[in-house]
C-alpha positions in Angstrom: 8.8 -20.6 -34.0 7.7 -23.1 -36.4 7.1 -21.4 -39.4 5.7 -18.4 -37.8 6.6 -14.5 -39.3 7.1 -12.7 -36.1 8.0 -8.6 -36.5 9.0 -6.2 -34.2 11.5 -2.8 -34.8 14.4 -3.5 -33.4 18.0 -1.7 -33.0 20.9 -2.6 -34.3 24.2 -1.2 -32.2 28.1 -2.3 -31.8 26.8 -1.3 -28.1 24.1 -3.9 -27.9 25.4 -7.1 -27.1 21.9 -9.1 -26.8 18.5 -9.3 -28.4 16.1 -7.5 -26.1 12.3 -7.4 -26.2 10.9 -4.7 -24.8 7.3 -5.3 -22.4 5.6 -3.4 -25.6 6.4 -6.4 -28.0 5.6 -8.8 -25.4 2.2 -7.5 -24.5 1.7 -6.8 -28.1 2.0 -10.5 -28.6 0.5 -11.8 -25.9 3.8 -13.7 -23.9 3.8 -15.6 -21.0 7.0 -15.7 -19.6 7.3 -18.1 -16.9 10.3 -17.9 -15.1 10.7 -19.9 -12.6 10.0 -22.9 -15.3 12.4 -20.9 -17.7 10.0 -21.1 -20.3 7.7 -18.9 -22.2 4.6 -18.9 -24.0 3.9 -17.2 -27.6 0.8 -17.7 -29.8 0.5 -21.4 -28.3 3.4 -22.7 -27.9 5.9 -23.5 -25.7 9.4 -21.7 -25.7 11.8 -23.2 -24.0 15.1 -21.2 -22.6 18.4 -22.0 -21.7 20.4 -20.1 -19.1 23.8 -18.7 -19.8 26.7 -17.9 -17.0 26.2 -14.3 -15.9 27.9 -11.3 -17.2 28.9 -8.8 -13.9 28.8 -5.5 -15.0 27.2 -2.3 -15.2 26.3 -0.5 -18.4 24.3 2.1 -17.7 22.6 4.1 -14.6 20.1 6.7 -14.8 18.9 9.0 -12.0 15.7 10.9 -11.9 17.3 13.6 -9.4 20.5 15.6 -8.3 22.0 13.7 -5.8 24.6 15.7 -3.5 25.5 12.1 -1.2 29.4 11.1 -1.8 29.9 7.7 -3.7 30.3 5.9 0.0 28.1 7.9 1.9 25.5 5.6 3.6 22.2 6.9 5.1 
């Protein structure tokens, strides 16, 4: 950014494959993140982002209760 310092705590895993921000650090540091115009805002100026191919896949799924459906059951 310019010659900005920017700090956050961040994790460092062989199971993370991509640099995440979590909606803490972005509030923290006031972001705008327009996306629709694939661009974001931090401390004035103008980031702008480039779109990569998508990845398919499911890494994780949590569940906040006991479900007794089967995996195709529908209703």
């Amino acid at each position: 950014m310019k010659g900005q310092k920017l700090h956050a705590i961040i994790l460092v895993s062989s199971a993370i494959t991509e640099f995440m921000l979590g909606i803490d650090w972005l509030s923290e540091n006031n972001v705008n993140w327009k996306f629709v115009e694939s661009k974001l805002k931090l401390n004035g100026q103008i980031v702008h982002l480039t779109r990569r191919p998508s990845r398919i896949g499911v890494r994780r799924i949590c569940c906040k209760r006991e479900d007794s459906h089967s995996p195709r059951h529908c209703g």
